[in-house]
C-alpha positions as CSV (number, residue, x, y, z in Angstrom):
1,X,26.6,66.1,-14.6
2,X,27.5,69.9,-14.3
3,X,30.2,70.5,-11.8
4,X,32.5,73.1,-10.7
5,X,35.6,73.0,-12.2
6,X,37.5,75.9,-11.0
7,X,37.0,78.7,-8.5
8,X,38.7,81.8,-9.8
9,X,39.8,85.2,-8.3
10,X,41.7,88.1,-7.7
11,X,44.9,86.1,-6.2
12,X,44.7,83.1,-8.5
13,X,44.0,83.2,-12.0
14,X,47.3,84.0,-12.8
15,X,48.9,81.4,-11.2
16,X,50.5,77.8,-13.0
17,X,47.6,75.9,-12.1
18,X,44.7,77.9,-13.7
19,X,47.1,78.1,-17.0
20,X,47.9,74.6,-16.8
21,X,44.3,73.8,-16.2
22,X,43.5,76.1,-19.3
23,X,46.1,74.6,-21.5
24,X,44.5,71.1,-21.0
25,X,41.1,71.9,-21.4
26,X,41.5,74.0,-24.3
27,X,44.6,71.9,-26.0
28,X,46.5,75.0,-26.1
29,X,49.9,73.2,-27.2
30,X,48.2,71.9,-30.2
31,X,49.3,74.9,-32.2
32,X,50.8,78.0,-31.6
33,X,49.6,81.3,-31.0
34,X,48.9,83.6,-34.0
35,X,50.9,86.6,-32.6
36,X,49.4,88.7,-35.3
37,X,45.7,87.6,-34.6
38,X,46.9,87.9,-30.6
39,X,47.7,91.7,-30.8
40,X,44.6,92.8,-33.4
41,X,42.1,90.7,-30.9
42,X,43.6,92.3,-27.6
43,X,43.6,95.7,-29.0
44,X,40.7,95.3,-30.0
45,X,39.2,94.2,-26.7
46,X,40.9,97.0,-24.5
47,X,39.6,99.8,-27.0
48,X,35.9,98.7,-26.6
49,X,35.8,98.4,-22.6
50,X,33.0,99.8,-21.5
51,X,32.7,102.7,-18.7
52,X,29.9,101.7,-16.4
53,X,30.6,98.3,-14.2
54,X,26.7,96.9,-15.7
55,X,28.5,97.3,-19.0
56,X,31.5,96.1,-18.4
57,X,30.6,92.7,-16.6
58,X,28.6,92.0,-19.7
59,X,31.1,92.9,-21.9
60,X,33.8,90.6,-20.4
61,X,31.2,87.8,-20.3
62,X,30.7,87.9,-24.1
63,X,34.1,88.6,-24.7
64,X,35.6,85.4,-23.3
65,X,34.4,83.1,-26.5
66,X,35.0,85.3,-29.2
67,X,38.8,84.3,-30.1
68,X,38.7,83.0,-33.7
69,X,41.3,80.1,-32.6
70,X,40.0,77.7,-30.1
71,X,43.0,76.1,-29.3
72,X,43.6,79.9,-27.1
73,X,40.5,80.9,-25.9
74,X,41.3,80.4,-22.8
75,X,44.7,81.6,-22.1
76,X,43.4,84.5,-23.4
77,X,40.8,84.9,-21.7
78,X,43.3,84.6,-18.7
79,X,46.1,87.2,-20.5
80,X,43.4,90.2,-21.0
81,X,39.7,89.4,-20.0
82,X,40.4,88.7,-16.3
83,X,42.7,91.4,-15.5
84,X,40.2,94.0,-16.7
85,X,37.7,92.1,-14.4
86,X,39.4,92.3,-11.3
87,X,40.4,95.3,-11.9
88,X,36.8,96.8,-12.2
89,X,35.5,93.9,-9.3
90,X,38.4,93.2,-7.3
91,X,36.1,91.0,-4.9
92,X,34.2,89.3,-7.8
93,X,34.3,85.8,-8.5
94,X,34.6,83.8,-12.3
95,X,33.4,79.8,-11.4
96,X,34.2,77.8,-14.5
97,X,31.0,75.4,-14.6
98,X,31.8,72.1,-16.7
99,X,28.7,69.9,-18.3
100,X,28.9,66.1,-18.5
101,X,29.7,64.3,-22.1
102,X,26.6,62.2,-21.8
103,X,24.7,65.4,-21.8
104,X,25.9,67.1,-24.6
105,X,25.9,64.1,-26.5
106,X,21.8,64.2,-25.6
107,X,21.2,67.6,-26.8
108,X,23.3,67.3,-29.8
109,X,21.2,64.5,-30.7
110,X,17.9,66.5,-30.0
111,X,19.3,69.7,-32.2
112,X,19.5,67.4,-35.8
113,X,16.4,68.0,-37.6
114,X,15.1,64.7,-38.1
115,X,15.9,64.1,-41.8
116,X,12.4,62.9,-42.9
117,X,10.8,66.2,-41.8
118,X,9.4,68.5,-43.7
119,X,12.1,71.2,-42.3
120,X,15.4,69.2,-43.6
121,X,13.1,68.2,-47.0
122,X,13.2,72.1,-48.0
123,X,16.6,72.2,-47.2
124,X,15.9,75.0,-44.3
125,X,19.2,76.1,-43.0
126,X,18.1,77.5,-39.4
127,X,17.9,77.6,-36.0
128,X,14.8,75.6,-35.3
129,X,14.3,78.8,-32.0
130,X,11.4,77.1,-30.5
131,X,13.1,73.9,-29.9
132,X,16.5,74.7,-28.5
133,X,16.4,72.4,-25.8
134,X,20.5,73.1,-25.4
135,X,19.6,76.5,-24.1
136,X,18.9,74.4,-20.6
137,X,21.6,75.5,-18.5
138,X,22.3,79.1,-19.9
139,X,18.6,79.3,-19.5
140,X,18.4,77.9,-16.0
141,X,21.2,79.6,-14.8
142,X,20.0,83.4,-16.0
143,X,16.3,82.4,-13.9
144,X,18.3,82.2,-11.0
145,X,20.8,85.1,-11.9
146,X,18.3,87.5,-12.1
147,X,15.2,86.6,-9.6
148,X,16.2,89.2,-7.1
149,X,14.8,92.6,-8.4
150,X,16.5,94.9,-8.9
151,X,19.4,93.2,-9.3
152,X,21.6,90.7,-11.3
153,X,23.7,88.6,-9.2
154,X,26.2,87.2,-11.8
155,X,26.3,87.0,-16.1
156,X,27.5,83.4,-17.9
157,X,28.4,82.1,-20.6
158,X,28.8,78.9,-22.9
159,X,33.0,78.2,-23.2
160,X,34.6,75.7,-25.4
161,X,35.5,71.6,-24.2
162,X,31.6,72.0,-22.5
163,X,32.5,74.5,-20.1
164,X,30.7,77.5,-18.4
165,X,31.3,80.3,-17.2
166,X,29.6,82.4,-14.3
167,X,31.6,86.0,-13.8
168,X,30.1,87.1,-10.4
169,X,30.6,91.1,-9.1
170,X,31.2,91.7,-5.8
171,X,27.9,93.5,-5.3
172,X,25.0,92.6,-7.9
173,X,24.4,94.7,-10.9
174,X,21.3,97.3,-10.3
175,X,19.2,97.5,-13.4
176,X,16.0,99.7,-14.4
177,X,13.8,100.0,-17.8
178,X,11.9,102.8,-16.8
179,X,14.6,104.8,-15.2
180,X,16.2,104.9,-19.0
181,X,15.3,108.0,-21.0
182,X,14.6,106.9,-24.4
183,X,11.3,106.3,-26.9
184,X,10.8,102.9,-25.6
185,X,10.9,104.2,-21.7
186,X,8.2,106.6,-23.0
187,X,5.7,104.0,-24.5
188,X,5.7,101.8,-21.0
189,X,5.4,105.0,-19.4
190,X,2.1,105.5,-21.2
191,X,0.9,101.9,-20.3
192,X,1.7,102.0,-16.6
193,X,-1.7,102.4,-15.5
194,X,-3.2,99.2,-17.0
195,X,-3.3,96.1,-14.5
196,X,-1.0,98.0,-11.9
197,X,-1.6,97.9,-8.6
198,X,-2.1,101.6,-8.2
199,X,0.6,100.9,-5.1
200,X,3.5,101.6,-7.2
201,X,4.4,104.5,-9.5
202,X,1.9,106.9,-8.1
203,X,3.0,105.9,-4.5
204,X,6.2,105.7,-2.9
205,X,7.7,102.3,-3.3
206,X,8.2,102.2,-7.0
207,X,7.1,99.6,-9.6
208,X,8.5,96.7,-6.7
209,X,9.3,95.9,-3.7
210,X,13.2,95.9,-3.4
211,X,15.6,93.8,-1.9
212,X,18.4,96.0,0.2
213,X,21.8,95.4,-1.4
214,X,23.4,94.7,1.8
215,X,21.6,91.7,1.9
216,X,23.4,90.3,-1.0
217,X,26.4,89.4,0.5
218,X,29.1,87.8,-1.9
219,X,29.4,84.5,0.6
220,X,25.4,83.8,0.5
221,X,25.7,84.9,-3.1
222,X,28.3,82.1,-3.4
223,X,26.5,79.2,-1.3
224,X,22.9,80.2,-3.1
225,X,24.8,79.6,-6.6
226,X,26.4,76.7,-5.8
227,X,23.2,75.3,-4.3
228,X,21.2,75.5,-7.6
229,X,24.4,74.1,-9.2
230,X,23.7,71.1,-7.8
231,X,20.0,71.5,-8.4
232,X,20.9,71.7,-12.3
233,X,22.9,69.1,-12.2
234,X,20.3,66.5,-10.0
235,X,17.5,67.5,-13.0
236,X,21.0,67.1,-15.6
237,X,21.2,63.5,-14.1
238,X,17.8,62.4,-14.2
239,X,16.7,63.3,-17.4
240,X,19.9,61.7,-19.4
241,X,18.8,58.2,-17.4
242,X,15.1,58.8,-19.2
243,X,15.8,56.5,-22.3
244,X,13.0,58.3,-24.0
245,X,15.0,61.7,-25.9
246,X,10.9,62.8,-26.8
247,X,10.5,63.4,-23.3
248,X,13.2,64.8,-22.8
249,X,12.6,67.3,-25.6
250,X,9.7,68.2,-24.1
251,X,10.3,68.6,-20.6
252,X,13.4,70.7,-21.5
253,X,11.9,73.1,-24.2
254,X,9.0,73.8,-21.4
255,X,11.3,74.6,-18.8
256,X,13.4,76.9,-20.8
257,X,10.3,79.2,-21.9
258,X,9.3,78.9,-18.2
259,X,12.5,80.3,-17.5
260,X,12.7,82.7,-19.4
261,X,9.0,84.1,-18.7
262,X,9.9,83.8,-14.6
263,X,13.2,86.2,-15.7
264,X,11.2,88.5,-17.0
265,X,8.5,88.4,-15.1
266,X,10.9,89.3,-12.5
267,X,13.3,91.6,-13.7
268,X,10.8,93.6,-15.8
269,X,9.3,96.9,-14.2
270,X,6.6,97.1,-16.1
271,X,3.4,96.0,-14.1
272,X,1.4,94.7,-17.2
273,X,4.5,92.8,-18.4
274,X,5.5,91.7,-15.6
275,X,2.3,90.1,-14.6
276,X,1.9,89.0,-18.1
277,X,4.8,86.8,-18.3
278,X,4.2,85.6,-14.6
279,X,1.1,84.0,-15.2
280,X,2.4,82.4,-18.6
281,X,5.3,80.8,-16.3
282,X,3.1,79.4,-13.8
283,X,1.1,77.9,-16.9
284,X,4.3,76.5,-17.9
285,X,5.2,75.1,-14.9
286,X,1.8,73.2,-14.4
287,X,2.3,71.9,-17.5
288,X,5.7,70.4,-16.4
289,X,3.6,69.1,-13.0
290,X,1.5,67.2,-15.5
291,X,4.4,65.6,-17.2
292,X,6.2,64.4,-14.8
293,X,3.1,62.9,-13.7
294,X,2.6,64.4,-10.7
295,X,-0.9,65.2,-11.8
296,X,-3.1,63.9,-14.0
297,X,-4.5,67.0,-15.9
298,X,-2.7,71.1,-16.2
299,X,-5.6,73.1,-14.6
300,X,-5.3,70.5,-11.8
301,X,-1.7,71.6,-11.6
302,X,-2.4,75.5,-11.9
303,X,-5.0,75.3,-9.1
304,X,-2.6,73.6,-6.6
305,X,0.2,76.2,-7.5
306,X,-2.3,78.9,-6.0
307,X,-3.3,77.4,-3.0
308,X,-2.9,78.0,0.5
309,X,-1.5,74.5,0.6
310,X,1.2,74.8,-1.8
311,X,2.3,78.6,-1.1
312,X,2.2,78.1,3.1
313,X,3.2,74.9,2.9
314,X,5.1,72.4,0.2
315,X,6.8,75.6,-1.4
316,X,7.5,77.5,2.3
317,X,9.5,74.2,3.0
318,X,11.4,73.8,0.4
319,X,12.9,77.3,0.3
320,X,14.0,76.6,3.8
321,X,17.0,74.6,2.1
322,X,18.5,77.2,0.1
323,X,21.6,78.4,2.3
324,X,22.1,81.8,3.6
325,X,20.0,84.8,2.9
326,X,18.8,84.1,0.3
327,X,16.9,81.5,1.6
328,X,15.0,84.0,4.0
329,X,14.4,86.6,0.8
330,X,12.5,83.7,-0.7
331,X,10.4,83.1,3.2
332,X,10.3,86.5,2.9
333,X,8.0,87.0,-0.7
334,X,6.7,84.3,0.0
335,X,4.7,85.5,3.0
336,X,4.6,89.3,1.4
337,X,2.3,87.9,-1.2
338,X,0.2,86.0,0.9
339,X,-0.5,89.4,2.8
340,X,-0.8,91.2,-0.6
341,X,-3.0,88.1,-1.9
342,X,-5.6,89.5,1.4
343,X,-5.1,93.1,1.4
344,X,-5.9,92.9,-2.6
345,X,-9.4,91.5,-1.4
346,X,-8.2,88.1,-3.0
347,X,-9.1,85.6,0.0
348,X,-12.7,84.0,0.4
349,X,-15.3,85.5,3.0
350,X,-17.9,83.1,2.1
351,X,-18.8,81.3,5.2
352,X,-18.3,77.7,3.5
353,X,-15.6,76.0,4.7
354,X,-13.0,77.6,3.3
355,X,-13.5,81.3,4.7
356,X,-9.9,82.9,5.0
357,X,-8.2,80.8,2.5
358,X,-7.1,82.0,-1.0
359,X,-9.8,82.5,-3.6
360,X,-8.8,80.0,-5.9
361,X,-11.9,81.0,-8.5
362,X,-10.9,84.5,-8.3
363,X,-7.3,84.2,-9.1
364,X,-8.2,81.7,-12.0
365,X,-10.2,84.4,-13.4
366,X,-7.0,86.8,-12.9
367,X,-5.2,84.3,-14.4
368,X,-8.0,83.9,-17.9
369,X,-8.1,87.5,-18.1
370,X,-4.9,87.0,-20.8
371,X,-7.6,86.2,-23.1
372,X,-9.8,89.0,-22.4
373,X,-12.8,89.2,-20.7
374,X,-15.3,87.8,-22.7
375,X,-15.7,85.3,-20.1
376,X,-18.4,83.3,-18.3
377,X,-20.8,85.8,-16.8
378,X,-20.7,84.0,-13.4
379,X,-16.8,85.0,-13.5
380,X,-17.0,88.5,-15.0
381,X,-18.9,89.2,-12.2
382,X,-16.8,88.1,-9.5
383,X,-13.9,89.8,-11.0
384,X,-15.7,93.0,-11.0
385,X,-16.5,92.9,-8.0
386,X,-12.9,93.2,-7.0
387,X,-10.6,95.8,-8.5
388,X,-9.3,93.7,-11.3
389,X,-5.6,94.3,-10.6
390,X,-3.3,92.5,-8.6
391,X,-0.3,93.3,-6.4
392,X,3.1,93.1,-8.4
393,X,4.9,91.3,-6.1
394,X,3.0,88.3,-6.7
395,X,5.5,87.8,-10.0
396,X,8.3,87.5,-7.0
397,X,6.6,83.7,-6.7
398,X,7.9,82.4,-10.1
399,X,11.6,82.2,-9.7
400,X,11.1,79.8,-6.0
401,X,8.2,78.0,-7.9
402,X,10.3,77.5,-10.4
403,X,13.2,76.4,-8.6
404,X,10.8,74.0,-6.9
405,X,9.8,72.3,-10.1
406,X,13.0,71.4,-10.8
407,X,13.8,69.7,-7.7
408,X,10.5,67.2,-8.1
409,X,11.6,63.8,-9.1
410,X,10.0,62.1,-12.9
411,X,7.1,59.9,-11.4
412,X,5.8,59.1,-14.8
């Protein structure tokens, strides 16, 4: 359903078997090369190359689908793209990902805009941007590219023939928003103080708790990718057996915004934002609970995701299968947030049966707060009684939750 394809680096992708293997995939003999298009594109691409490596892994990512012919995208991709990659990350890695025909034959089907609707009647020529279930896989793949703050592990991108590809550097890419000098910097820099954790900017630490980069080792890097490969591609398997595209639809347009609120809530400095978006993943994700039927109603869902039960227990279990370190960085937030979860005063004292165990009312009223707080007075009081903030490392829980989600199997 999505497998690897190749494994490329420093000492192969010149050789006859990544050409030949380009050739074929791309139908390269099908015409020749434009020599004239073939000089303007390279020059073009060698005069833009970016200075810092950040910039440059992104640049080379982009770069490798924007040949006007198809028939040569790849070989030169392999001419001019790679060299300047191993040359700036002689260690890095380029995996070329390949998706099943039964898929893309799926979301093809789910991109048409249905021709009775009121969209195709007015002759709308757009992107319909809030149902782009084919964004699954990018999508997927960027949550788990970029869950390690402060760090991105890899960039991809979409290819030709339904392929992928994942250009990994040696060392992850560091990355900061409020390090950057610019107006923007300045406006979050003014909001820092609002639903922070008073731990972070003012203290020592930073905005986060950071992982070491030596921690990050290229071969855990490797086995953790290759892992959630395979976790893509169980999910990739399962929903083209549901006969029902609908459903389909659904599940895949929730987990894409849940994706892309986990990356953010993540990656993003920011306490407020961060928080923000981590709360409207978890949302998300108890949404997808309750349609794949493993519970009957969303708040059901939520509540669970919260608990002792869930955080200590189903979700401490299943991180023990991802390989390497970075299955011990996931143990590892895991149980910094259940300390953070007590020393922000968020654990029940009330001697009635459930003294010591996470405040499930509390951190639902955390968690309705995104509406304001014109609430129930019973819950305005509580709240106030706390601090109303919340640590920010409790936004390092969406990317394993997430990952989680996607292992559970439809029960509907």
């Amino acid at each position: 359903m999505l497998t690897i394809y190749k494994e490329i680096d420093s000492n192969n992708y010149n050789s006859h078997d990544i050409t030949d293997f380009l050739y074929k995939i791309y139908n390269a003999d099908l015409c020749k090369m434009d020599v004239h298009l073939e000089k303007y594109w390279k020059d073009d691409f060698l005069n833009h190359v970016p200075r810092t490596k950040n910039e440059k892994l992104y640049y080379f990512t982009r770069e490798t689908d924007t040949y006007n012919c198809g028939n040569h995208k790849g070989i030169m991709t392999q001419k001019y793209i790679w060299p300047e990659f191993f040359k700036s990350f002689p260690n890095g890695k380029i995996i070329v990902l390949e998706c099943s025909q039964a898929w893309e034959d799926i979301m093809l089907g789910l991109a048409k805009i249905d021709i009775s609707s009121d969209l195709a009647k007015q002759n709308i020529n757009q992107c319909a941007s809030g149902l782009t279930a084919d964004q699954f896989i990018i999508l997927s793949l960027n949550a788990i590219a970029n869950g390690f703050y402060p760090y991105t592990l890899f960039y991809s991108t979409p290819g030709s023939s339904r392929l992928i590809y994942l250009y990994i550097p040696e060392k992850p890419i560091k990355h900061s928003q409020m390090k950057n000098k610019d107006a923007f910097n300045y406006i979050l820099w003014d909001l820092h103080n609002v639903f922070d954790d008073q731990w972070t900017f003012d203290g020592s630490r930073g905005p986060k708790s950071k992982i070491h980069i030596n921690y990050l080792r290229i071969p855990d890097t490797l086995d953790y990718i290759k892992w959630s490969i395979n976790l893509i591609s169980d999910k990739i398997k399962e929903l083209v057996s549901e006969a029902d595209n609908a459903y389909i639809r659904k599940f895949v347009n929730t987990y894409n915004r849940a994706c892309c609120d986990c990356i953010l809530a993540t990656s993003i400095e920011h306490p407020y934002m961060a928080k923000t978006f981590f709360f409207a993943c978890i949302d998300k994700i108890s949404n997808i609970l309750y349609g794949i039927g493993k519970y009957k109603k969303d708040q059901e869902a939520l509540m669970h995701l919260y608990s002792d039960e869930f955080l200590k227990r189903e979700l401490t279990n299943f991180i023990k299968k991802i390989p390497g370190n970075y299955g011990e960085i996931f143990a590892d937030r895991i149980k910094w947030a259940n300390y953070e979860f007590k020393y922000d005063m968020l654990i029940n004292n009330e001697d009635d049966g459930v003294k010591g165990m996470l405040d499930l009312d509390l951190i639902r009223i955390y968690r309705n707060t995104v509406h304001g707080y014109f609430l129930r007075d019973k819950d305005v009081n509580l709240l106030y009684k706390h601090s109303g903030e919340i640590n920010n490392d409790i936004t390092f829980l969406a990317l394993p939750i997430l990952l989680y989600v996607l292992s559970l199997k439809i029960q509907k």
